[in-house]
N, C-alpha and C positions, 0 to 999 in steps of 0.2 A: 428629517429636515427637507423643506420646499426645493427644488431645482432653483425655483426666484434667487430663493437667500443663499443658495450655493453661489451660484453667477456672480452674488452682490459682494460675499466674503471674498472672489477670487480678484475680480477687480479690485475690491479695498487693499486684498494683499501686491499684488501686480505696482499700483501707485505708491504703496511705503515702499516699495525698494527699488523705484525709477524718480524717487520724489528730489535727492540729493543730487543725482544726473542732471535733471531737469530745470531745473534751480539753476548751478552751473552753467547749462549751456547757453541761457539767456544773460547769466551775470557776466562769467568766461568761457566765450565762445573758442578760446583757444587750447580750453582744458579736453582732452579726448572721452568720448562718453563714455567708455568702457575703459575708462583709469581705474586702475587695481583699489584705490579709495573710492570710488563709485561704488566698486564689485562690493568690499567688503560692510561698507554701509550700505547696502543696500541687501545684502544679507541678513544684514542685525536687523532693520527696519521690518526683513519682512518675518522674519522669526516673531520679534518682540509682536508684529500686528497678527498674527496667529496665536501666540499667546491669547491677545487682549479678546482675540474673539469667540476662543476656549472657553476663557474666563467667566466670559457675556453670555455664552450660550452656558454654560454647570450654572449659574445667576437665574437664568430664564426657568430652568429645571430644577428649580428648589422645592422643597417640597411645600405644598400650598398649605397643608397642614398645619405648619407650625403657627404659634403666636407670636406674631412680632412685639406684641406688647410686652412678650416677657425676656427680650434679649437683656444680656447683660452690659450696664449703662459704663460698667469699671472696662468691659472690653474697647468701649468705640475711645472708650477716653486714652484707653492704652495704647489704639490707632492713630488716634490723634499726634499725641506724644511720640509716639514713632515718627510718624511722617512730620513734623515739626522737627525732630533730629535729623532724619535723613534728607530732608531738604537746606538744615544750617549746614549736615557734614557733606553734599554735593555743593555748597555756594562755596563753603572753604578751597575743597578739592578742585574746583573750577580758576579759583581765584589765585590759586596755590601755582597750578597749571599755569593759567594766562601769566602769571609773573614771572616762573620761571622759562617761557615762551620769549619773553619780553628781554630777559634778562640775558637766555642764548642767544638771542638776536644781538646784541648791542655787546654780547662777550666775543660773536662772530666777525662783526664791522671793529670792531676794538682790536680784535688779531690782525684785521688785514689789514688797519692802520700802523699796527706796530710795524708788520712785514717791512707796508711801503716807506716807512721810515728807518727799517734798518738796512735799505735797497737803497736811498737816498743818501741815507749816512755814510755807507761804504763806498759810494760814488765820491760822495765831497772830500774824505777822508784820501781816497785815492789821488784824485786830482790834488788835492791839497800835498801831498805827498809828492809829489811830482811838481811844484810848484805852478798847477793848470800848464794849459794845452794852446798849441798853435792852432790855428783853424781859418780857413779861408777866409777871406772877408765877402759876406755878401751881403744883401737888400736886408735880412732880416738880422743878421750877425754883423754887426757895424762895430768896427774899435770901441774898447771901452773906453767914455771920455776920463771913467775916476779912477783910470790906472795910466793916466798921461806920465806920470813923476817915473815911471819906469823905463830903464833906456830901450828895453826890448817890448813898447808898447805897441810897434807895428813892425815886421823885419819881408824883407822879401827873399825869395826861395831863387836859389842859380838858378831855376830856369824862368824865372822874372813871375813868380805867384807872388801876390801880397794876401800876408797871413797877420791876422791880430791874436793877442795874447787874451784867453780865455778861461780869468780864474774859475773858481768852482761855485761862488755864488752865481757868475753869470750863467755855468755852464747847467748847474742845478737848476735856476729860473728857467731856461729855456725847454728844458725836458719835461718842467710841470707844466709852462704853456702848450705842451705838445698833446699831452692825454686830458686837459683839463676838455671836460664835454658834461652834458648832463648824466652821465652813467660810469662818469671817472672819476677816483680819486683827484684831490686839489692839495698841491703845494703851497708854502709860501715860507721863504726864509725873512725871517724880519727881526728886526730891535729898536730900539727903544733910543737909538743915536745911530741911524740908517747914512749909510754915504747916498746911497741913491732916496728920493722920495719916495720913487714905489714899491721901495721894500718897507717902508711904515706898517706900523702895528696897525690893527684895526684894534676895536675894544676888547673884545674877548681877547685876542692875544696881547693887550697890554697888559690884563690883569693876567694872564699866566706869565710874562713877564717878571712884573713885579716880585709873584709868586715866587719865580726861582730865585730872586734877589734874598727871597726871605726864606730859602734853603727849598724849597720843593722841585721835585725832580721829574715830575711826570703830570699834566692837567689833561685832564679827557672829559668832554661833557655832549651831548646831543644839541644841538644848536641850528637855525633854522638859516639856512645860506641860500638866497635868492628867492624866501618863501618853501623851499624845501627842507627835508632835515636832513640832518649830516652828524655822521660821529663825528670830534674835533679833539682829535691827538697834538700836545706838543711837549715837545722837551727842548731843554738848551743850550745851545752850541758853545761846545767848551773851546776857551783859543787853543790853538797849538804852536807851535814854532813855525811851521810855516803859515798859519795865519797873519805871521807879524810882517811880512812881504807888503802887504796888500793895507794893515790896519795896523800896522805900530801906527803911523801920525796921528793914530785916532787916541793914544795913550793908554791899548789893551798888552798886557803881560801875558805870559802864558798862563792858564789855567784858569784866567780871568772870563767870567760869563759873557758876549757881549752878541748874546741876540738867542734865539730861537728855533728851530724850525716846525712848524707847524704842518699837519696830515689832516683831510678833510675826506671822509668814507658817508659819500651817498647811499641814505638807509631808504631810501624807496624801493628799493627791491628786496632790502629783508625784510621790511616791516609788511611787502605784500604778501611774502613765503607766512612768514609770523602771524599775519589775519588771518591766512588762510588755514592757520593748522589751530589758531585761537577759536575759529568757526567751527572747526573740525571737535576739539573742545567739548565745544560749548553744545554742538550736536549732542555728541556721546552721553556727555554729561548730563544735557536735559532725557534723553531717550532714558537713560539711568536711573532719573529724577523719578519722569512718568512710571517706569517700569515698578520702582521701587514705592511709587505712591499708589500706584495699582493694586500692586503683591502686598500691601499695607494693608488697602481697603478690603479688597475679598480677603485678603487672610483672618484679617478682622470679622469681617461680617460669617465668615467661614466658620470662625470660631465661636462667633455669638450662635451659630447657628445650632452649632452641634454644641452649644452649653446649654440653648434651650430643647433641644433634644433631650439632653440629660435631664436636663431640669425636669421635662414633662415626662420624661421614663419615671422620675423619683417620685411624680407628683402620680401617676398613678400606679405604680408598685406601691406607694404609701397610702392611697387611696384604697386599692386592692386590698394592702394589711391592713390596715384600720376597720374593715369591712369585713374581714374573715368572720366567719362566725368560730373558727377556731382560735387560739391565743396563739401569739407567737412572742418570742424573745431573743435576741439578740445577745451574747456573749462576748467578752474581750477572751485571748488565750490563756488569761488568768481567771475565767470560769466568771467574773464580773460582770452584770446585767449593764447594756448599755442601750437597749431600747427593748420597749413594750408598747402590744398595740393596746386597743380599747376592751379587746375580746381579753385577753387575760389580764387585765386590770380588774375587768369587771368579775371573774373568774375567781379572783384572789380578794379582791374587796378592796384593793390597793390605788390610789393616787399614783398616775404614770411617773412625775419625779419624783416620787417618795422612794422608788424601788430602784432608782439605777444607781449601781454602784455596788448595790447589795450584791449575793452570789444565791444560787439556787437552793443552799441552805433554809434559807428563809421562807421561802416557799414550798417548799417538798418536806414530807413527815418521813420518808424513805427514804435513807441514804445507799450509796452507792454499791457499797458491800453486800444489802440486802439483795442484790439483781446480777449479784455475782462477779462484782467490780473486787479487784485487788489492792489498790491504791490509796484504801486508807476509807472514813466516814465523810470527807467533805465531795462536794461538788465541786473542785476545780477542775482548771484544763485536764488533766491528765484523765479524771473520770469521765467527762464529757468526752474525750477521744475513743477511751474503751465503749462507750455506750453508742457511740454515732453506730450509726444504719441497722438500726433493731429499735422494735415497737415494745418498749416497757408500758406495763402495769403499775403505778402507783399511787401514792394515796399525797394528795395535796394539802393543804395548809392554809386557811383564807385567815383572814388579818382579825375576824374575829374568836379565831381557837378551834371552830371547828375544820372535820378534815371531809374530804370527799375525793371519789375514785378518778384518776383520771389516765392517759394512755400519755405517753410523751416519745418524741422522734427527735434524735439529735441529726445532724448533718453540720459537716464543715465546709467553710469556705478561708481560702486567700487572696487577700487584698498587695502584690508584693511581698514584704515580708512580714505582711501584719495577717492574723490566722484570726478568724469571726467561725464561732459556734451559732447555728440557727438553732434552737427550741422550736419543736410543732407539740402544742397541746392539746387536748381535746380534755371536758369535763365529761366522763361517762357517768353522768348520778342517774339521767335519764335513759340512758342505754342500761345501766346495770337494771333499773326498775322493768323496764320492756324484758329485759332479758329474762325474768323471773317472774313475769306475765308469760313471755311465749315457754317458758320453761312447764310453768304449771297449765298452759294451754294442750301443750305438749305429751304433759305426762296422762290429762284427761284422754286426748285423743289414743294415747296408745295402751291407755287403760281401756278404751274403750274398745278395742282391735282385739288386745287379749281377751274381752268379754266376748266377744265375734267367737275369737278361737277355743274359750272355754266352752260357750253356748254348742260348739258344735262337738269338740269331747264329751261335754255332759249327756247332749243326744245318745251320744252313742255308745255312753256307759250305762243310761236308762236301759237302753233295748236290748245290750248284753247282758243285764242285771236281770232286767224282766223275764228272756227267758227260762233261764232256772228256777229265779222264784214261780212262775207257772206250773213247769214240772213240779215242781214240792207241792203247789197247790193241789194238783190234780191226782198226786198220789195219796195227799193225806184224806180227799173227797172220798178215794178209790175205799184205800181204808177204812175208814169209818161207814160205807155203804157196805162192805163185807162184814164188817163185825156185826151191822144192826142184821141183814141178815141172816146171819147165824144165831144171832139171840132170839129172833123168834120162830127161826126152825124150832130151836131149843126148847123157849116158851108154848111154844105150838105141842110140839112134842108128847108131856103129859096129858094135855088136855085129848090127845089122840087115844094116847093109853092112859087114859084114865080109870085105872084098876089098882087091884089090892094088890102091890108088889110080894107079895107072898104068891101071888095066883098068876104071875107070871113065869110065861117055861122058860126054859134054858134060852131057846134062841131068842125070845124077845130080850132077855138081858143081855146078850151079845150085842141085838141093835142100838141096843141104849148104850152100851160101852163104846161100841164105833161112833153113833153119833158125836159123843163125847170128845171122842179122838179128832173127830174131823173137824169140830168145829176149833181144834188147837191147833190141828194141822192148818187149817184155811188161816188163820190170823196168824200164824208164825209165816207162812207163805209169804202174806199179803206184806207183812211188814218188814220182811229182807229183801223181797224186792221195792218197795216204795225207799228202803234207805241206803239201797245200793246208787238208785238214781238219785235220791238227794243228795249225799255222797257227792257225786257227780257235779251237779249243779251248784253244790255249796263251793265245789274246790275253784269253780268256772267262778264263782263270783268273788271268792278270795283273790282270783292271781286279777281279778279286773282291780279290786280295792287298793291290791301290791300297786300294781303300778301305777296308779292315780292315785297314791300317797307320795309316790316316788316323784310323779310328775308335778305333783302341790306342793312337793317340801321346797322351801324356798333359800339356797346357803347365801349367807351375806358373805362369805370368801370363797374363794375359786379353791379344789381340793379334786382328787382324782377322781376321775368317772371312767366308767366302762360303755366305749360308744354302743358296744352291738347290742346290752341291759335296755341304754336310752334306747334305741331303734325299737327293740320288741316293744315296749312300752306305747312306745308310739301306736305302732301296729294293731297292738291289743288294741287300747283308748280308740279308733280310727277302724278295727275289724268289722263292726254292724255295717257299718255305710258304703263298705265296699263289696263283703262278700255278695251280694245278690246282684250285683252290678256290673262287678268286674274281677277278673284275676290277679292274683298276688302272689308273688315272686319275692322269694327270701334266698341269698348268697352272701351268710355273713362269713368272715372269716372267723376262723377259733385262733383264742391264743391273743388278743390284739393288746399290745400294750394301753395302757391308761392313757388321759388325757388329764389338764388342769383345767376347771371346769365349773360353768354352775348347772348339775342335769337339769336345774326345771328349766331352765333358758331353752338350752340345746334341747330339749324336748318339745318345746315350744314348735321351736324351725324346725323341728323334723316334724308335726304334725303340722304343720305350714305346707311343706312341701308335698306333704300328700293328699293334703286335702287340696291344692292347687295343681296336680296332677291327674286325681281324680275329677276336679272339675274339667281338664281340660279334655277326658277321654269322653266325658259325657257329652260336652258340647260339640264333639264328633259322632257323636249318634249310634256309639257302635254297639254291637252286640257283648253281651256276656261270655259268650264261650272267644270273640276277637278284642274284648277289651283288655289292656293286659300293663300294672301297675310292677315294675323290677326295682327291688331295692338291694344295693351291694355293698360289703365294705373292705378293704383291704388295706395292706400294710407295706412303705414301700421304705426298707432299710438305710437304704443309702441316702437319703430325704429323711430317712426318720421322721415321716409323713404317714397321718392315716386319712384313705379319701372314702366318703361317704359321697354313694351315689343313688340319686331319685331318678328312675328312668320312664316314660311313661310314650304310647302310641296316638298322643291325642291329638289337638288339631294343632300346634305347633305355634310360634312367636314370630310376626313378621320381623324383617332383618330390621327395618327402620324406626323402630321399638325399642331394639333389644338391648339398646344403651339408655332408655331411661324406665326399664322396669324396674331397679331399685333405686328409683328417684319417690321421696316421700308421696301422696296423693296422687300417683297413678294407677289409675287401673283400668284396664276392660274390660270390667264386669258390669253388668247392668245394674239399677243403682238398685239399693239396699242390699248389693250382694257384696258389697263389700269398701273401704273406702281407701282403699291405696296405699295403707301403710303397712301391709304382711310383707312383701318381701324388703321393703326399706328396712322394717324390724326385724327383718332376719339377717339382713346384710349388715348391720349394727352391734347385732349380739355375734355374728361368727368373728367381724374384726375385733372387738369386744377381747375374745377368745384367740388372738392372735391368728385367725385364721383367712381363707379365702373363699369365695364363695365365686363359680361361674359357670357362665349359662353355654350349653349347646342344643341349636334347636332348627328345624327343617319345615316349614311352613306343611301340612301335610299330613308330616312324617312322624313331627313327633318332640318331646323336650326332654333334657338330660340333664339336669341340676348338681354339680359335681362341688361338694363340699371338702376341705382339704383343714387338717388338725396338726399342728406341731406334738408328736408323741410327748410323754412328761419324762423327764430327764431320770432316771434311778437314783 
């Protein structure tokens, strides 16, 4: 806020609570400025003008946002109507006030009439009692001429005072000529057959007069004496016994009425006291008025304000649902649809009010029980409560009979004591379709990794295969060169001695027996050793077939495997491409219990891991006799755990890697070396296997790939 409009509000406040003072001291200058009514109106003033500038300023500060065109028209009307009441019930309360102001006023001059009347009465009473009093005669107190008939109408005192008799009307007359002033009560004893004439009635006291003739005991009215007003008390002077001194000749009795006395109370000074608390009033009361037609308006405009708030929360939260591309639905506690947006309308094939009131029956082909609900086959509140905050699988129900897949989310809410189910659906028909596109995209690709990893087993069951079948080759070539050979030593032979076997001596038939012999000797030679090594070579290619049968057999259920079986096999399948390369290191344990298993998987990953160990020694460049490939496996009781370990000295896995090496399609290998899914596919199949798979590795130094088996129970 400005310093300006500070200074302005403090002034405005300063003037409402010097405004009532101010007023005053020019009206009545004799009222003191800092009169306790000053103080405390001028308190109220300046509250009430901090309020209104509160008010003014939260007004100035509304939010700019909103539309005034969508206030509510039943609110300014119910303002209205307010401030129409509270301004009928402040003119009442005002009026109520100013009469009963009016009415203290005129109860207070009315008391102090009776007072001076029953001050007067005991005066007359007294005298009268005493048959009045002697009293000097002076200028002003002269003999009564209408008590001459009495002997004692004038007597003088031994020491020669003249004194006249001084009944009680005169003596009463004279004490009200004494106070009468503009600010004093007025006497006047009179009747209606006065000895004196200036005890005559005037009008008004002749009609209260008459009045008591005609039984009334008391007239009091406000009446305007000299242009002034005056309360105007009278009642009627009963005779008494000693009355008759003075008024038998008049032919009054005792008890007989025969006149009045009348009390006159000057209301000029209560009627000022009276305006001035009437003002005071009327103050209050309009300050009241304002206040109350104030707190009317901003409360009103307050409240239209924050309806159109709501309003335009509703109109875009409704906006928002309607727009969902998901469906939503709306629940009473009795599991009743009580609103639907456009997305599950269209979902369902349904007309938004054709469906409310209905229950999710209607819509859903799977009931509650199917998702593991205890509460019976309907969808009421009680199922909707079990189900809220879990993402079910179900199968929907569109209005034309067919069904299709959808996901559905309960959540509650309370409204007081009203309890609202939200419904979130989602139609997965095109998700499930994607799904079983990336499924089948999926399985190519990892068919296609497996071909990666059989391509490089097959290498390397070729080059194992091939050796032995060479040797066979090379011995049956051996063979057959030996036997021809000897067959045409043989054949050579007679044509050398070509003679008449009778004409040969003794020792040529001995060379002819040894040749004989030697050519059975050379081919019996030839052929124990050509099948000692085939022998050999065939058994080499037997245990490569063992195990790449073993490694191809494919079980559709998990069933015991023997790790350290799988590991050789690996070895074997994996032995061509290492031995010339690098060293290998076998520490299996004996004795290892079984596992639950499928071995071609598990042999998979474990020619995975060596063949991506083996890559990594290489790409360290090392030598044959420093390259060095450890594989271990061991058994730990208490875990009832077996850990298989790949250990290898190659160039090692940076750290900031090493959490997304079994993330699908990564790799660092150069491209056609491979496409990123070996160790995701092995990290798949060891969980797969209830197992663990994790990495330790030293940029450098080296990588240790520690595989971990839940043993199979006995």
């Amino acid at each position: 806020m400005k310093p300006g409009k500070i200074i302005t509000y403090i002034i405005i406040v300063i003037l409402a609570g010097n405004i009532n003072a101010l007023i005053d001291t020019l009206l009545h200058p004799e009222i003191d400025y800092f009169d306790t009514e000053h103080l405390i109106l001028g308190a109220f003033m300046m509250t009430f003008s901090i309020i209104i500038i509160g008010l003014f300023e939260s007004r100035r500060c509304d939010d700019p946002d909103l539309d005034p065109s969508s206030s509510s028209n039943r609110i300014h009307r119910v303002g209205l109507v307010t401030g129409v009441v509270w301004t009928i019930a402040l003119i009442c309360s005002l009026a109520w006030n100013i009469d009963q102001q009016r009415k203290q006023t005129l109860k207070i001059a009315l008391n102090e009439a009776k007072t001076v009347y029953e001050k007067d009465h005991l005066y007359y009473r007294w005298a009268t009692g005493h048959h009045g009093v002697f009293v000097p005669i002076t200028e002003k107190t002269k003999p009564n001429p209408y008590l001459k008939h009495l002997p004692e109408y004038k007597i003088m005192t031994t020491g020669g005072m003249a004194l006249t008799l001084a009944n009680p009307e005169y003596m009463i007359r004279q004490v009200y000529e004494m106070q009468t002033g503009s600010q004093g009560a007025l006497g006047h004893i009179t009747s209606l057959d006065p000895i004196r004439p200036e005890n005559a009635a005037d009008p008004w006291e002749t009609d209260a007069l008459n009045a008591f003739e005609n039984g009334t005991t008391e007239v009091n009215s406000v009446e305007d004496i000299n242009g002034k007003p005056y309360l105007r008390l009278m009642r009627p002077l009963i005779t008494e016994t000693g009355c008759l001194r003075c008024h038998a000749q008049q032919g009054y009795d005792v008890g007989d009425i025969r006149g009045g006395v009348s009390v006159s109370i000057p209301l000029t000074p209560l009627l000022a006291i009276s305006e001035k608390n009437i003002a005071t009033y009327t103050i209050v009361h309009l300050l009241f008025w304002l206040l109350g037609i104030l707190a009317t308006f901003f409360g009103s405009n307050s409240v239209s304000r924050s309806i159109r708030r709501v309003e335009m929360a509703e109109a875009r939260t409704r906006l928002v649902i309607e727009n969902m591309l998901d469906g939503v639905i709306t629940l009473n506690e009795l599991g009743h649809i009580e609103s639907i947006n456009s997305a599950a309308s269209q979902m369902f094939g349904y007309a938004q009010q054709n469906v409310v009131g209905l229950t999710m029956d209607s819509l859903l082909e799977t009931g509650p029980e199917e998702i593991g609900e205890k509460q019976g086959s309907s969808w009421d509140g009680n199922a909707l409560s079990l189900a809220k905050g879990s993402l079910c699988e179900l199968k929907g129900k569109r209005a034309n009979g067919t069904s299709f897949p959808l996901e559905l989310n309960v959540s509650e809410m309370s409204f007081g004591q009203k309890k609202v189910f939200i419904v979130m659906l989602r139609d997965n028909t095109q998700r499930k379709k994607a799904e079983n596109a990336l499924f089948d995209s999926q399985k190519q690709i990892i068919r296609q990794e497996k071909l990666v990893s059989l391509g490089t087993m097959v290498a390397g069951i070729a080059h194992e295969i091939n050796n032995p079948a060479q040797a066979i080759s090379f011995s049956m070539e051996g063979l057959k060169m030996n036997i021809g050979y000897i067959r045409e030593l043989i054949d050579a032979l007679p044509s050398c001695l070509d003679v008449d076997p009778s004409l040969l001596t003794p020792e040529c038939l001995k060379l002819k027996e040894k040749v004989a012999e030697l050519r059975l000797d050379l081919v019996l030679l030839g052929i124990n050793d050509i099948a000692e090594r085939n022998i050999e070579s065939i058994g080499r290619i037997e245990h490569i077939i063992t195990s790449t049968k073993r490694m191809a057999h494919s079980d559709e259920e998990f069933a015991p495997c023997d790790v350290n079986t799988i590991v050789n096999d690996a070895i074997t399948l994996t032995h061509s491409q290492i031995k010339y390369s690098m060293n290998l290191e076998k520490d299996l344990a004996p004795n290892l219990p079984q596992i639950n298993g499928l071995a071609q998987e598990l042999g998979q990953v474990f020619i995975n891991m060596i063949i991506n160990a083996m890559d990594a020694v290489e790409s360290k460049g090392l030598s044959k006799k420093e390259a060095l490939i450890k594989i271990s496996t061991s058994y730990s009781p208490q875990e009832h755990a077996i850990e298989v370990r790949f250990e290898d000295n190659g160039i090692g896995i940076m750290p900031e890697i090493q959490d997304n090496i079994f993330d699908p399609f990564f790799t660092t290998k150069g491209v056609g070396k491979g496409i990123g899914l070996g160790l995701n596919l092995c990290h798949r199949i060891v969980e797969a296997h209830d197992g663990e798979i994790k990495v330790d590795s030293t940029v450098g130094v080296g990588t240790t790939f520690i595989l971990t088996f839940k043993a199979a129970r006995c």
